[in-house]
C-alpha positions in Angstrom: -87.2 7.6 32.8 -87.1 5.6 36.5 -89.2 2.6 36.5 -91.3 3.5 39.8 -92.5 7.1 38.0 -93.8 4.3 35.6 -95.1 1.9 37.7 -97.1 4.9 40.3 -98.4 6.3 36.9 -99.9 2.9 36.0 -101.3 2.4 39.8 -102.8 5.7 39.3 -104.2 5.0 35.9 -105.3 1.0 36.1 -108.7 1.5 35.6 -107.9 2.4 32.2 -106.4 -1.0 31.4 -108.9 -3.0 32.9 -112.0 -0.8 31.3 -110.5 -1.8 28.2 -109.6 -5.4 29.1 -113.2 -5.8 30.0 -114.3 -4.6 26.5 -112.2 -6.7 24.4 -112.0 -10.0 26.7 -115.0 -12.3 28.1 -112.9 -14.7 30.7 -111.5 -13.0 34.1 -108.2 -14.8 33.2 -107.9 -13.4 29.8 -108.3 -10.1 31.2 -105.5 -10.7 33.2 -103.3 -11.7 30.5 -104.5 -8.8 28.0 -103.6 -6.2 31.8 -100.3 -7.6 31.2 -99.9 -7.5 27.8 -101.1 -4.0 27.7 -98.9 -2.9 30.7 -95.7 -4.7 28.6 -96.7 -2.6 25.5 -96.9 0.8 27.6 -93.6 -0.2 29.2 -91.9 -0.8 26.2 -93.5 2.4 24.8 -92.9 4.5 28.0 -89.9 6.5 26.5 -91.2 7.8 23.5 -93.9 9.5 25.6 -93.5 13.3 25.2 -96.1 14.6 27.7 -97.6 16.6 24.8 -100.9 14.8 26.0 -101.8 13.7 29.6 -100.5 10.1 30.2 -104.0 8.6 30.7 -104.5 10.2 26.9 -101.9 8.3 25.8 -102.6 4.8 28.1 -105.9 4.8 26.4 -104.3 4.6 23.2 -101.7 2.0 24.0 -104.1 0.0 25.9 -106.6 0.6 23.2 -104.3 -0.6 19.9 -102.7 -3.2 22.3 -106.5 -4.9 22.9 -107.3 -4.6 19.5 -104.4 -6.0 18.2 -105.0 -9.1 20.3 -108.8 -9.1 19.3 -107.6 -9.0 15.9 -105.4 -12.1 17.1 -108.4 -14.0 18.4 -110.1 -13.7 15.5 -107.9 -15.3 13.5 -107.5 -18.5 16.0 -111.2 -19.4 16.7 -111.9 -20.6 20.3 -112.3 -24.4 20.6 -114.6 -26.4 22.8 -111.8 -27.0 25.4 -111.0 -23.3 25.6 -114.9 -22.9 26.7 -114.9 -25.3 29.2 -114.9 -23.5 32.8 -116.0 -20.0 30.9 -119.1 -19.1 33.7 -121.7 -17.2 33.4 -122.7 -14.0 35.1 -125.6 -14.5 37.6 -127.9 -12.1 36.9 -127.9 -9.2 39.4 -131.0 -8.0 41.9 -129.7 -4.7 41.2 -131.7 -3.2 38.6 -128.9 -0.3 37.9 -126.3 -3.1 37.8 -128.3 -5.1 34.8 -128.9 -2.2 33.3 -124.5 -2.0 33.2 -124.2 -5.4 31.9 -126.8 -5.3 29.4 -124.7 -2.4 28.1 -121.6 -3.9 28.5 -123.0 -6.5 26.4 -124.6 -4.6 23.9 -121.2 -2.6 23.5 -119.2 -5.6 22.9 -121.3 -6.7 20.1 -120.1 -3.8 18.4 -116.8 -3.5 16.3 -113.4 -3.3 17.9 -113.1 0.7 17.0 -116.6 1.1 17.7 -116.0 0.2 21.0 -112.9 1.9 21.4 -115.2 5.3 20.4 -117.5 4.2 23.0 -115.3 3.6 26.1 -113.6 7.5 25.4 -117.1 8.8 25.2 -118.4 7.5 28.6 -115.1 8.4 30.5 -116.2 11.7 29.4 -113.2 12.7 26.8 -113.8 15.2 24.7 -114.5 14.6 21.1 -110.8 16.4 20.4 -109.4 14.2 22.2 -111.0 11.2 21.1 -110.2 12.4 17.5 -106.2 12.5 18.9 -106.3 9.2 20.2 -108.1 7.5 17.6 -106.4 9.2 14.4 -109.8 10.8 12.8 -111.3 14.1 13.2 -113.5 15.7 15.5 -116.6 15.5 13.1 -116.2 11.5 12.2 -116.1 11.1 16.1 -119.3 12.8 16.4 -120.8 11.1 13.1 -119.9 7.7 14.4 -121.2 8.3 17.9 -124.4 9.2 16.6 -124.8 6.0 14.7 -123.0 4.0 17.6 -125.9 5.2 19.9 -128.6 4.3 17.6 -126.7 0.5 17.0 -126.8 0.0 20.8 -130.3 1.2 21.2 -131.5 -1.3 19.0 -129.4 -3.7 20.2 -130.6 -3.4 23.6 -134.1 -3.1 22.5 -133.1 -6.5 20.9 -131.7 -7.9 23.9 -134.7 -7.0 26.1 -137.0 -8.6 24.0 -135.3 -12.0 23.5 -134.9 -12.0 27.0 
């Protein structure tokens, strides 16, 4: 294993990591720290992969276990008042496409962590197989839940719109 196959393979395949940071983290500098963290886990991880699935197969589940693991984390130590302090807003975007994105990306992190774990495989276009690998269910439940994922965001947009 040389460290700079590692490191070209993670250049290659960052927008993995920071899809997933962007789900699971609000604040720019938390994403950094969860890029990190998730780049240490693969690192550490890096020798037991095989190659019997294609690395970005197998970053999406580190990243993905890695992120929810911290989530998980989070969730146990609330945020206080002095963690929110310097947290800014988004402005909203002239770009109709663009608020269309973040009204997603806000509807999608309303949902559960393995919700949106389903979700960000499904728009990078994976294969419900290969979903079903990286998440540890079958096929079918990978279908089943996307189904009612789609419906949950749909109303939660819907939702969205009209407080809005």
């Amino acid at each position: 294993m040389a460290e700079s196959e590692f490191i070209q393979l993670i250049q290659e395949h960052q927008r993995i990591i920071h899809k997933v940071c962007r789900m699971y983290v609000q604040r720019p500098e938390d994403r950094d720290d969860l890029f990190q963290e998730i780049t240490l886990q693969a690192w550490k991880s890096y020798p037991r992969f095989k190659g019997n699935a294609r690395f970005s197969t197998w970053l999406y589940r580190v990243a993905l276990n890695t992120a929810i693991t911290h989530y998980r984390k989070q969730k146990r130590n609330p945020i206080t008042h002095s963690d929110i302090t310097g947290y800014e807003l988004e402005e909203a975007p002239s770009d109709p496409t663009e608020a269309q994105f973040q009204l997603m990306y806000k509807a999608i992190g309303e949902l559960s962590e393995v919700d949106k774990a389903l979700v960000l495989l499904y728009l990078d276009d994976y294969p419900y197989d290969d979903i079903a690998q990286m998440m540890g269910i079958t096929a079918n439940h990978v279908a089943v839940k996307m189904n009612r994922i789609k419906s949950k965001l749909q109303s939660i947009t819907s939702q969205m719109r009209f407080n809005n």
